[in-house]
Residue, then its C-alpha position, 0 to 999 in steps of 0.5 A: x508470467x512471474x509477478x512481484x507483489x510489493x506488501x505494506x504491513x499497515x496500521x488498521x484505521x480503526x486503531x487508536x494512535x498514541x506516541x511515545x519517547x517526547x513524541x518521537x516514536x510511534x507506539x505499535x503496542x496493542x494496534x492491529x496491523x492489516x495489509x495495505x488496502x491499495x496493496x490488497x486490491x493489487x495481490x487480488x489481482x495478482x490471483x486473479x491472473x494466476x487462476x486465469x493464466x498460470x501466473x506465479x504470485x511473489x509477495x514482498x515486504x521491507x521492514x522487520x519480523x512484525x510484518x511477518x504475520x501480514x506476510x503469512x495472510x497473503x499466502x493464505x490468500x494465494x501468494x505461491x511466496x513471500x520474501x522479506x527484506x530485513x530492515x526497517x523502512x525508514x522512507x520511500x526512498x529506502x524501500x524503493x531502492x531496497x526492492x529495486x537491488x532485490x529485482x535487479x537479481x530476482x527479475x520479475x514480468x510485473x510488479x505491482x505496488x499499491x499507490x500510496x500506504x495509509x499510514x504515510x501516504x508518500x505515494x512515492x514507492x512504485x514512481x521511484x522504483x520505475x524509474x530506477x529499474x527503467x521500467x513502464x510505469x502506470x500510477x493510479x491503476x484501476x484496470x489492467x489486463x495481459x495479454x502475452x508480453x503486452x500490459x494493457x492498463x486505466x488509470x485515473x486522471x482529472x475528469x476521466x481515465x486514461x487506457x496505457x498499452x505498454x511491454x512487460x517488464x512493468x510497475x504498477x501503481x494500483x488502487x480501489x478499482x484494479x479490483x473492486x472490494x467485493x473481489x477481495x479474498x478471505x483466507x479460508x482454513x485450506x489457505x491457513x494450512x497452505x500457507x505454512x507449508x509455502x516458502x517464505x525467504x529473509x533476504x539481508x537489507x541492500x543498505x539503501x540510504x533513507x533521504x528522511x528522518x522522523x523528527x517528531x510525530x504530531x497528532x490533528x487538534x482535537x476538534x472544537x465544542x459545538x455551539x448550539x443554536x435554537x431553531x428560532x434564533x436566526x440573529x444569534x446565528x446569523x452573528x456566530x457565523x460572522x463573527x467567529x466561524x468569518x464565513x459571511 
């Protein structure tokens, strides 16, 4: 069983955002980049049918050498390799179609997106790849097993979960849950060293067309002072409530 692994190379949560040219850029000078977190919990999986199965792991990016860094970690963690598809990522529409012309050649069993990235959280990627390929889709997957050329899959709905039983080829949405953080892997010294030894391949872009353009970035207002009240004065805050937070 081969499988693709889709890699967003993602701002760490902890970094601090700034952007520039009037707005319009983001800033990537000093901010930490990590691997998607839901993609994370899907290349854990990955590994995990590789250690139990003999899978073949692939991990894939579309953007530019800054990710490369994100790339060579998933390798150290078990990825046998990595492709990168060379050209920035301008929406979900772009990458989709770009990793969609790389598996019309390069075919894979499962593929496994995560089901949004935390830097724009389209959540768009895996549903449109889907449905280009024509492939079983299962978003929000918190469980998936294989048996032979049957994926069995959960995923999340309103008030419960659902159990999917589809025929690979597939395309998963996965999330917290297909694995849980506990079972995320560190890569040690012995993965470091393999990983340089691993191919890793720069494919040319497809020239997907982008549906979007970045007109400017925003920032969330910064959040009001806080109004303290004594312990004792109920009327104060019984008027502060009403007249200015509206509440009652």
């Amino acid at each position: 069983m081969n499988i693709l692994v889709c890699i967003s190379h993602v701002p760490d949560t902890t970094s601090k955002i700034n952007f520039v040219m009037d707005n319009t850029l983001f800033k990537s000078k000093g901010v930490q980049y990590i691997i998607n977190p839901n993609d994370e919990f899907g290349l854990t999986r990955a590994i995990w049918f590789k250690e139990k199965h003999g899978a073949t792991v692939h991990v894939i990016h579309v953007g530019t050498a800054a990710a490369d860094p994100t790339l060579r970690k998933c390798l150290a963690i078990g990825a046998d390799k990595a492709y990168r598809i060379d050209t920035p990522a301008h929406d979900g529409n772009h990458v989709a179609h770009e990793l969609a012309a790389f598996l019309k050649t390069n075919s894979h069993d499962l593929i496994i997106a995560g089901r949004e990235s935390i830097d724009y959280n389209g959540g768009m990627v895996p549903g449109i790849l889907a449905g280009i390929l024509n492939m079983p889709f299962i978003p929000n997957c918190v469980g998936l097993e294989i048996d032979g050329n049957t994926a069995t899959g959960e995923r999340e709905i309103d008030g419960g979960r659902e159990k999917l039983k589809g025929t690979l080829p597939m395309v998963i949405g996965g999330q917290k849950g297909l694995v849980e953080e506990s079972d995320l892997k560190i890569p040690n010294m012995r993965g470091i060293m393999q990983a340089r030894q691993k191919p890793f391949e720069v494919i040319p872009s497809s020239n997907a067309m982008a549906l979007t353009k970045e007109v400017s970035f925003e920032k969330p207002a910064p959040k009001a002072a806080v109004k303290l009240v004594p312990a004792d004065d109920i009327d104060q805050l019984i008027e502060l409530l009403h007249k200015e937070a509206n509440v009652i």
